[in-house]
C-alpha positions as CSV (number, residue, x, y, z in Angstrom):
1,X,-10.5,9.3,-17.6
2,X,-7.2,10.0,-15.8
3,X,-5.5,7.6,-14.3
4,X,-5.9,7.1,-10.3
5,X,-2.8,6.2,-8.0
6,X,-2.4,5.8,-4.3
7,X,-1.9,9.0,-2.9
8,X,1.0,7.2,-0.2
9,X,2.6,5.1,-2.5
10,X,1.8,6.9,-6.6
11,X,1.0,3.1,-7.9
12,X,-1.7,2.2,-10.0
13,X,-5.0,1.6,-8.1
14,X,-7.6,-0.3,-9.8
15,X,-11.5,-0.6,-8.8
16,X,-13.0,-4.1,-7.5
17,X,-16.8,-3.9,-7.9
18,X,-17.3,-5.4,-4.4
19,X,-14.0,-4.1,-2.9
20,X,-13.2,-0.9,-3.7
21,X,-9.5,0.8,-5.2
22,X,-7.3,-1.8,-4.6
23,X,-3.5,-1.9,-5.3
24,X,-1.9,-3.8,-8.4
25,X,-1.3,-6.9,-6.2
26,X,-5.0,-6.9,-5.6
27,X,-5.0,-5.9,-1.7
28,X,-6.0,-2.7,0.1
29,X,-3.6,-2.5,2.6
30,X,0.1,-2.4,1.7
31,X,1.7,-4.5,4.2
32,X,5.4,-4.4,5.9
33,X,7.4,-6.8,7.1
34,X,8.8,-5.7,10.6
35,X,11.8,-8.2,10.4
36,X,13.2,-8.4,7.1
37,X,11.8,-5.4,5.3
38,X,9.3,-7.2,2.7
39,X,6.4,-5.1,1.2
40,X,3.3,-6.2,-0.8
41,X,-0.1,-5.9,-1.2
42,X,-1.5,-9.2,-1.8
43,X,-5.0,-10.1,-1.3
44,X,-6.1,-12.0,0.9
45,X,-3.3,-10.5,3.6
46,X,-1.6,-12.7,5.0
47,X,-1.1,-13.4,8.8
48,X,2.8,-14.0,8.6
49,X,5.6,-12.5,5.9
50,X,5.3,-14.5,3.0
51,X,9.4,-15.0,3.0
52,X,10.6,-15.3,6.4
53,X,7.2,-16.3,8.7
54,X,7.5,-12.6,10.5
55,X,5.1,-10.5,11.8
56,X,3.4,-8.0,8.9
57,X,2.2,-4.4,9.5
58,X,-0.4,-2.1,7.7
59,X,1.6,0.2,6.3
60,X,-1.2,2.2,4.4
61,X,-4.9,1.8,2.7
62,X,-5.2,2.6,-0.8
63,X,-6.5,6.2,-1.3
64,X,-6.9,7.5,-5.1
65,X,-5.7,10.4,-6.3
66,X,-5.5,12.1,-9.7
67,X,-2.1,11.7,-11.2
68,X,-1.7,15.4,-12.3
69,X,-2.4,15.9,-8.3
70,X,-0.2,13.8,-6.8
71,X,3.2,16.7,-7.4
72,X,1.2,18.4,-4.5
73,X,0.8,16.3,-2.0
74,X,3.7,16.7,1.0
75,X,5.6,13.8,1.7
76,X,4.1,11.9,4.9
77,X,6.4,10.8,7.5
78,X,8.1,7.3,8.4
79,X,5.8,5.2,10.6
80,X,7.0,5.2,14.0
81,X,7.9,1.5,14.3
82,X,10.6,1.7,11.2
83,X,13.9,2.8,12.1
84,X,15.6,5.2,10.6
């Protein structure tokens, strides 16, 4: 079987019996850090940043994808809170 990777993000996703495709670090959801610029998908979430106490955003849900598809997939654009 080929290997399945976020379609945002081309990581590893991995299935959890009662979960679903989950990133490597176990959660869902990637999450951002909207002060300091931390990223991680830990599971459970957490409420806060995990290294400076700041608020965390969703940055995307794990969706697989076949490797060998993911060269056609378009770029998708920045998420409007993160500067550019």
């Amino acid at each position: 079987m080929e290997e399945l990777v976020c379609q945002w993000c081309a990581q590893p996703l991995r299935w959890e019996p009662r979960r679903g495709w989950v990133h490597p670090e176990g959660g869902l959801y990637v999450m951002v850090c909207a002060s300091c610029g931390w990223r991680g998908a830990p599971y459970p979430s957490p409420a806060r940043c995990p290294q400076c106490g700041g608020e965390v955003l969703d940055d995307h849900c794990a969706r697989p994808i076949r490797l060998s598809d993911l060269r056609h997939v378009p770029p998708r654009d920045l998420p409007r809170w993160r500067k550019r």
